[in-house]
VOFI-252303 format. One line per 5 residues: their letters; for each residue x, y, z of N, C-alpha, C. Coordinates in steps of 0.1 Angstrom, whole numbers, plus 5000, padded with zeros to 4 digits. Example, Ala and Ser with C-alpha at 12.3 -4.5 7.8 and 13.67 -1.06 7.14 Angstrom:
as = 5132/4943/5078/5123/4955/5078/5132/4967/5078 ~ 5128/4978/5071/5137/4989/5071/5129/5000/5079
This chain:
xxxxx = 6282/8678/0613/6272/8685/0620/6277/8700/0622 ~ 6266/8709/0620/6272/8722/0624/6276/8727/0636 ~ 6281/8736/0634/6284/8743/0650/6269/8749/0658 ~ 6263/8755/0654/6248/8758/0657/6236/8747/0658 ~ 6238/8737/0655/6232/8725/0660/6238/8718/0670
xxxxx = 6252/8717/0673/6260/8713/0685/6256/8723/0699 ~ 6256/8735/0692/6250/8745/0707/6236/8740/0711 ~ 6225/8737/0702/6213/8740/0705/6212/8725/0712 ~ 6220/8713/0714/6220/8700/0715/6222/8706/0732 ~ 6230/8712/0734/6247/8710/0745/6231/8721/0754
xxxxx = 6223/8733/0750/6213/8739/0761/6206/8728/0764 ~ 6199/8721/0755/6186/8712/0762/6190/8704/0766 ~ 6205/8696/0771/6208/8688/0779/6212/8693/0795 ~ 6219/8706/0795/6221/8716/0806/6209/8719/0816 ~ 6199/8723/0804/6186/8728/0812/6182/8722/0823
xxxxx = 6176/8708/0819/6169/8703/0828/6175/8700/0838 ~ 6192/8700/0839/6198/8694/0848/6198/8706/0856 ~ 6200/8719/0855/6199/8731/0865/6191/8731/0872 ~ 6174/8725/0859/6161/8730/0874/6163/8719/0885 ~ 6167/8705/0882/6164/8699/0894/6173/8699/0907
xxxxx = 6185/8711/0902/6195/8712/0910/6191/8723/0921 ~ 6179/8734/0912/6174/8744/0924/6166/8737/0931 ~ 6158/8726/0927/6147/8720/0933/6153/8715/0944 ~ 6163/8707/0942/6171/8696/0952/6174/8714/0966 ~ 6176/8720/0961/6182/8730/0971/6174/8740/0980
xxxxx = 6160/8741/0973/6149/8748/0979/6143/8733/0986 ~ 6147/8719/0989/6140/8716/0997/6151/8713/1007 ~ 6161/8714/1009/6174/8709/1020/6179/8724/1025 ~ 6175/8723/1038/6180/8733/1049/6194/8734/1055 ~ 6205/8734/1055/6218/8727/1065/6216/8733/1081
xxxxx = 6221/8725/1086/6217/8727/1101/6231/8729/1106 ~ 6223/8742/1116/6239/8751/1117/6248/8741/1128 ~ 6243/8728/1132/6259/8721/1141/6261/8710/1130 ~ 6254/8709/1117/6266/8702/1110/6277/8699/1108 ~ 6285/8712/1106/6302/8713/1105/6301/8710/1119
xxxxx = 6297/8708/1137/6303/8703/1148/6298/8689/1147 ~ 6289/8681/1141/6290/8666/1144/6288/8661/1134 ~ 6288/8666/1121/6289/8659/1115/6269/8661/1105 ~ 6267/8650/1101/6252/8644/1096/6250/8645/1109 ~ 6255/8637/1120/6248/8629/1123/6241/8640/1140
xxxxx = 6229/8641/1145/6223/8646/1157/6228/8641/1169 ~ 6228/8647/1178/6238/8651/1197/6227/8638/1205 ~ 6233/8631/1208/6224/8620/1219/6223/8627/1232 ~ 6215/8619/1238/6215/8621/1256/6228/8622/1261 ~ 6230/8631/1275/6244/8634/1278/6248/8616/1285
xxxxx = 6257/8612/1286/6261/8600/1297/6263/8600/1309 ~ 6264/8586/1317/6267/8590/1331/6280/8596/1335 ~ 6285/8599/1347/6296/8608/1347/6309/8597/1352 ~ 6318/8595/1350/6327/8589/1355/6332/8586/1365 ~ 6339/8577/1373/6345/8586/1385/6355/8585/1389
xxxxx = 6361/8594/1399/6374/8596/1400/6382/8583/1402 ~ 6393/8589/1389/6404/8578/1391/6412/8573/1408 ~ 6427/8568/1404/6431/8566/1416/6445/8576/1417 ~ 6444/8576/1431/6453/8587/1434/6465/8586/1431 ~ 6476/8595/1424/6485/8593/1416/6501/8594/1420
xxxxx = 6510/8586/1422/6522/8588/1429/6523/8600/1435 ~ 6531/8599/1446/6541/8609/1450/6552/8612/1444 ~ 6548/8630/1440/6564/8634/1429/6578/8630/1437 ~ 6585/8636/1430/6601/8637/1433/6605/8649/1443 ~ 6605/8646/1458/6610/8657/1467/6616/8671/1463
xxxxx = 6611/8678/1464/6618/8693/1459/6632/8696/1466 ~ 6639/8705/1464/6652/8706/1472/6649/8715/1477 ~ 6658/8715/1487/6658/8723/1501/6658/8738/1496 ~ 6649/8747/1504/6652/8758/1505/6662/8764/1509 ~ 6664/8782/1507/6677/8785/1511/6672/8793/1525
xxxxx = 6685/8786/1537/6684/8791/1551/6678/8804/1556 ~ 6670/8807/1564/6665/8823/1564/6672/8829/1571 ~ 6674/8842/1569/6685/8849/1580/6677/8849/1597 ~ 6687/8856/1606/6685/8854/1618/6678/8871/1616 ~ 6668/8877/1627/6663/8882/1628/6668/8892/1641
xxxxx = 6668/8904/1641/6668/8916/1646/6666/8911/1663 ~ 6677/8919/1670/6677/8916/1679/6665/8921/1690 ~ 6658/8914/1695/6645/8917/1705/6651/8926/1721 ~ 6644/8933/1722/6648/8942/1735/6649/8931/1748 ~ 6651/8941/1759/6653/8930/1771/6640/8933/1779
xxxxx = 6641/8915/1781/6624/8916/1788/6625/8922/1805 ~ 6616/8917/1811/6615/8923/1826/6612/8905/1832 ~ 6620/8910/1837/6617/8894/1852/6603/8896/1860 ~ 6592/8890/1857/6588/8886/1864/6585/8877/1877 ~ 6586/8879/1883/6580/8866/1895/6566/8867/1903
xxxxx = 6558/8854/1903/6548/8857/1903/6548/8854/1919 ~ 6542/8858/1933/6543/8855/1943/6526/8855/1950 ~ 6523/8843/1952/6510/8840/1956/6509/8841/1972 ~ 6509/8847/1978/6509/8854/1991/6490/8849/2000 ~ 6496/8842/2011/6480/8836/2015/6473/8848/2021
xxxxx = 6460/8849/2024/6455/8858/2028/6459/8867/2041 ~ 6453/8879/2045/6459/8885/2052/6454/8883/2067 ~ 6456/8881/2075/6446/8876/2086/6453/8885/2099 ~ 6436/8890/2106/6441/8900/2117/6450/8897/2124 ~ 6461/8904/2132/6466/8903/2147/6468/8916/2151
xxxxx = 6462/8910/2163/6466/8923/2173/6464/8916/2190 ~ 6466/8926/2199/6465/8918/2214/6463/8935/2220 ~ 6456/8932/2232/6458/8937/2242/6460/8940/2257 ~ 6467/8942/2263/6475/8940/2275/6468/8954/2283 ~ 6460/8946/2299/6455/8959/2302/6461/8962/2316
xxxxx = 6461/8970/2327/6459/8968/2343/6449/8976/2351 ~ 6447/8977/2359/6442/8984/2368/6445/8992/2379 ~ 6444/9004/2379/6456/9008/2390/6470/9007/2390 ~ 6475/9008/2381/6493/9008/2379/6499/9016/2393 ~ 6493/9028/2393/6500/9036/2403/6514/9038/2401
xxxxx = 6521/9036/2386/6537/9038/2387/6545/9052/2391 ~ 6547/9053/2403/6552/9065/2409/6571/9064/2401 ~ 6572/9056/2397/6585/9053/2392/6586/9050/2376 ~ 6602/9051/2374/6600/9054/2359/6603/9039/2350 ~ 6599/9029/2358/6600/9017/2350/6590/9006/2336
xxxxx = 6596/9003/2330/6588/8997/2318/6582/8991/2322 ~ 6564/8995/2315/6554/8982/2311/6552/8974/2302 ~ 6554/8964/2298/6559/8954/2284/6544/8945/2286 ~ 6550/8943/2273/6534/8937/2267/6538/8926/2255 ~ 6538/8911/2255/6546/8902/2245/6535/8901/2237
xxxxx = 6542/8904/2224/6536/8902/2210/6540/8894/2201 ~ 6533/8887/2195/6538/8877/2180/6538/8880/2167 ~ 6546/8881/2166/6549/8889/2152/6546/8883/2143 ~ 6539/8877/2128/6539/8868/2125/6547/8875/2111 ~ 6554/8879/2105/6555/8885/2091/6562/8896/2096
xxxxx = 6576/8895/2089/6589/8907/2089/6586/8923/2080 ~ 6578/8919/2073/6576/8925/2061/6564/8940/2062 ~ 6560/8931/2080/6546/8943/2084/6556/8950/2091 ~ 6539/8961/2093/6543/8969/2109/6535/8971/2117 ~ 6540/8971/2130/6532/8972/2141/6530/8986/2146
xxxxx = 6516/8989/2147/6507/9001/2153/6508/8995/2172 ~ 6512/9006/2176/6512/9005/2188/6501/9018/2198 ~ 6495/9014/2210/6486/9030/2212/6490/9020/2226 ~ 6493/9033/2240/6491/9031/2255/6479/9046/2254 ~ 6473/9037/2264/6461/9049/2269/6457/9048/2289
xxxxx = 6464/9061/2296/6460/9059/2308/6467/9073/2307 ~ 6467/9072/2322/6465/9086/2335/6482/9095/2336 ~ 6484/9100/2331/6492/9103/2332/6495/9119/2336 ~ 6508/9119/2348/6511/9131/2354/6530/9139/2359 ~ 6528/9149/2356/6539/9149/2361/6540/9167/2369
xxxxx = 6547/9167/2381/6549/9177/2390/6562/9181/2391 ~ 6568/9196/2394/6578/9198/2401/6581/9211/2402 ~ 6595/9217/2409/6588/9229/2419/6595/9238/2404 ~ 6605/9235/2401/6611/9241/2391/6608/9232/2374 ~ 6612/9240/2363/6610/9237/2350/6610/9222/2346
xxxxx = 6608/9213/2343/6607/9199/2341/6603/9198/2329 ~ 6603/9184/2326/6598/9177/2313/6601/9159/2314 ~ 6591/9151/2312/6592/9139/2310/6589/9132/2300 ~ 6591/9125/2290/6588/9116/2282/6585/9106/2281 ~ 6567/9099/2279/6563/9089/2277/6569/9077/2267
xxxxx = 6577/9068/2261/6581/9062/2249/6582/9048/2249 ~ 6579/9041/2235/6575/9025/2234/6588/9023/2230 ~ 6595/9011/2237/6603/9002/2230/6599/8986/2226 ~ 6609/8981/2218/6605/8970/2211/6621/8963/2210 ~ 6616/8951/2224/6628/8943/2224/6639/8953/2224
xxxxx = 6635/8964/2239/6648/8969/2244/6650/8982/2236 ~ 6648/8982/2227/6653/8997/2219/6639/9006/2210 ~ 6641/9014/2211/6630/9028/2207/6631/9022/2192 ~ 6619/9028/2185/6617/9023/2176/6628/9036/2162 ~ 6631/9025/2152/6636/9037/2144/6632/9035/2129
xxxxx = 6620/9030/2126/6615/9028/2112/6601/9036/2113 ~ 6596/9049/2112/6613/9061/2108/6615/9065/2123 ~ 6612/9067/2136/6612/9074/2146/6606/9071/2159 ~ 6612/9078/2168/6608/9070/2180/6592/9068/2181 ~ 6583/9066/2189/6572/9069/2194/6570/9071/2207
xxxxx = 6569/9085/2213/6565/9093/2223/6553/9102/2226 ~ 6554/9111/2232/6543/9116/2239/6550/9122/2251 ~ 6551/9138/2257/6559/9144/2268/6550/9153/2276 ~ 6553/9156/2288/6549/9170/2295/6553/9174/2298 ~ 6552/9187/2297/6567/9198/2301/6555/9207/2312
xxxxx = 6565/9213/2321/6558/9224/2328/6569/9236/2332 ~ 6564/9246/2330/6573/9258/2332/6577/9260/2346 ~ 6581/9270/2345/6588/9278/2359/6580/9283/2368 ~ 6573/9280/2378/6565/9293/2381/6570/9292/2398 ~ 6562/9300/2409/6561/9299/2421/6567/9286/2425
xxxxx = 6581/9287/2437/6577/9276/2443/6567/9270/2448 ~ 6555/9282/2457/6541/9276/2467/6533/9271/2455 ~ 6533/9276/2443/6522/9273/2434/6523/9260/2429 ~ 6538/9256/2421/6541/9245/2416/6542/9232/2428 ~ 6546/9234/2436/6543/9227/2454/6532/9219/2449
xxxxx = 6518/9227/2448/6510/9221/2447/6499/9216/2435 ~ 6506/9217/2426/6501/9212/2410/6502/9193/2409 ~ 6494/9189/2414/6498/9174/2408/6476/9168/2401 ~ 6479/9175/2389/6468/9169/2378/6476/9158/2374 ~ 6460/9145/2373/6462/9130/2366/6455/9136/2355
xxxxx = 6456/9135/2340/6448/9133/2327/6457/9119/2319 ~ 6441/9114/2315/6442/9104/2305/6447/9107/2294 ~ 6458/9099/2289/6466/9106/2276/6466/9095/2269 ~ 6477/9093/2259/6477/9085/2253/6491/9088/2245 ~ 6500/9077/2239/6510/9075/2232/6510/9064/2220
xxxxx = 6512/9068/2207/6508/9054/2196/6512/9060/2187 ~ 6516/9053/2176/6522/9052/2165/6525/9044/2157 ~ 6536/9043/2145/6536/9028/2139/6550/9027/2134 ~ 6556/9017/2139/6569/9014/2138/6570/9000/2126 ~ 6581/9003/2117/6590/8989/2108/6600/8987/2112
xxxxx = 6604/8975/2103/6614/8968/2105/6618/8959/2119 ~ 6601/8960/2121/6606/8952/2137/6604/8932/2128 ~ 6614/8922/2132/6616/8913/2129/6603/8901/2134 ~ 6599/8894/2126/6590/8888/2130/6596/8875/2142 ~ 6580/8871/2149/6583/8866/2160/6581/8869/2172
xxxxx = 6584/8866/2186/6582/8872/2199/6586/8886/2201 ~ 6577/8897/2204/6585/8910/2208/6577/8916/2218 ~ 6590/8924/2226/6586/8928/2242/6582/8940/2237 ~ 6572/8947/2236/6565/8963/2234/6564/8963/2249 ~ 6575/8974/2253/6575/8980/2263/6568/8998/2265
xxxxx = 6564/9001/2279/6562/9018/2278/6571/9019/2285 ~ 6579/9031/2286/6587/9038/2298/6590/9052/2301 ~ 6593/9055/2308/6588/9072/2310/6608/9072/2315 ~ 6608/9088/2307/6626/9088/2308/6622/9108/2310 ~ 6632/9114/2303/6634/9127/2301/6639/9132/2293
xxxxx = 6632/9142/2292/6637/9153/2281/6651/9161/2277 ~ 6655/9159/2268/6668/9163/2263/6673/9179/2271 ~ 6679/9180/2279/6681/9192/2280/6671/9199/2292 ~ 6663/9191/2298/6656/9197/2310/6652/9188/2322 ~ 6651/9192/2331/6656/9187/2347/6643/9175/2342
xxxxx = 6645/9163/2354/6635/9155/2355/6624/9156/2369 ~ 6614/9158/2367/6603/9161/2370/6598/9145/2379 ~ 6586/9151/2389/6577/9136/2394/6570/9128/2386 ~ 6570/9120/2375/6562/9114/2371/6553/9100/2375 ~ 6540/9105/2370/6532/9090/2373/6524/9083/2365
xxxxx = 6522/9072/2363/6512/9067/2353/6503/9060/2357 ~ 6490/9055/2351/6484/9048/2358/6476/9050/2371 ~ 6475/9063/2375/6466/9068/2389/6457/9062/2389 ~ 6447/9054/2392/6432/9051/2398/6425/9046/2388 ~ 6436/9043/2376/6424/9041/2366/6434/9029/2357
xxxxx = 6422/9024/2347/6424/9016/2338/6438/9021/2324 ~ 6449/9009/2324/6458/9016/2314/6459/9007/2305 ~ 6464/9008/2294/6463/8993/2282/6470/8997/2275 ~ 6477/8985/2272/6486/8984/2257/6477/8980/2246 ~ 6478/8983/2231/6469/8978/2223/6484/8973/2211
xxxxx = 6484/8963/2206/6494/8962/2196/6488/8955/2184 ~ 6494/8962/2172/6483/8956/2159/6489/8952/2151 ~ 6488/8936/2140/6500/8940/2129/6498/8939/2115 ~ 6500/8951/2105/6496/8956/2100/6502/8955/2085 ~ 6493/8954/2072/6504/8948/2060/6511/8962/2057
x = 6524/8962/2054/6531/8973/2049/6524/8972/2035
């Protein structure tokens, strides 16, 4: 056989096999999740599983390393808390009528002290006088259980009269309502004598004194929270 009759054999067997190969390929599409499943198309999702069971406890970790001690804190303040009951009045009053004290003796007045920590206000109110032919001075003053008060200072009240005429001073004897009060600490709680008493003045003669002329005189004593 020739070589030119072997070609013309070897196209018309080629031929027909090409067209049915574009044919086959103009009707098949590939579908782009082929290469992910395959041929074959994605089903309905499934139900969901459910949690397994809970799985040992690992192997204890080792100990951490000790933390240092920390910076020293300042110093605190002591408190104490002190619940203290309410504060409740006291006071008293001690009155007379007509004292008439021509003499220089104490009027005392017993008080209850209830609490060390107060102080007592003290006030006398009455008639008070004093005469004489020459310069004088007397002093009104409260004691407490015997001694003048010294938290901070006594509590008095004085009247002085100058020099004048014997005929004139002869006959000077004025009563005026006066009054002596103040407020003394560190008086100790419990019973206390609050006395008044009339003495003299440092350095000048003693005079007639009187308390109490014709009229009403009173102790008033109060105790009071410091």
């Amino acid at each position: 056989m020739s070589l030119l009759l072997q070609l013309l054999l070897l196209v018309c067997v080629a031929l027909p096999l090409h067209g049915v190969e574009k044919v086959r390929n103009r009707g098949y599409r590939k579908d782009p999740d082929a290469d992910k499943f395959g041929s074959c198309l994605q089903g309905p999702a499934g139900t969901p599983g459910r949690d397994g069971n809970p799985g040992a406890n690992g192997i204890p970790g080792t100990p951490g390393i000790p933390g240092r001690d920390g910076l020293k804190g300042e110093k605190g303040e002591c408190v104490n808390e002190i619940f203290e009951k309410p504060w409740r009045p006291n006071y008293k009053q001690c009155a007379w009528n007509s004292l008439n004290y021509g003499i220089d003796l104490g009027k005392d007045c017993t008080f209850t002290k209830l609490r060390s920590d107060s102080t007592l206000r003290v006030i006398f109110s009455g008639s008070l006088r004093l005469k004489c032919k020459n310069a004088c001075c007397q002093r009104w003053y409260f004691t407490f259980n015997g001694a003048e008060c010294t938290g901070p200072l006594p509590i008095e009240s004085i009247i002085y009269l100058d020099q004048g005429s014997p005929e004139l001073n002869s006959t000077i004897n004025i009563h005026r309502t006066s009054s002596v009060e103040g407020m003394c600490e560190g008086v100790k709680a419990g019973l206390v004598d609050v006395a008044v008493w009339v003495g003299t003045c440092s350095d000048y003669p003693k005079g007639d004194a009187s308390t109490g002329w014709n009229s009403v005189s009173r102790v008033i004593i109060e105790e009071l929270p410091k």
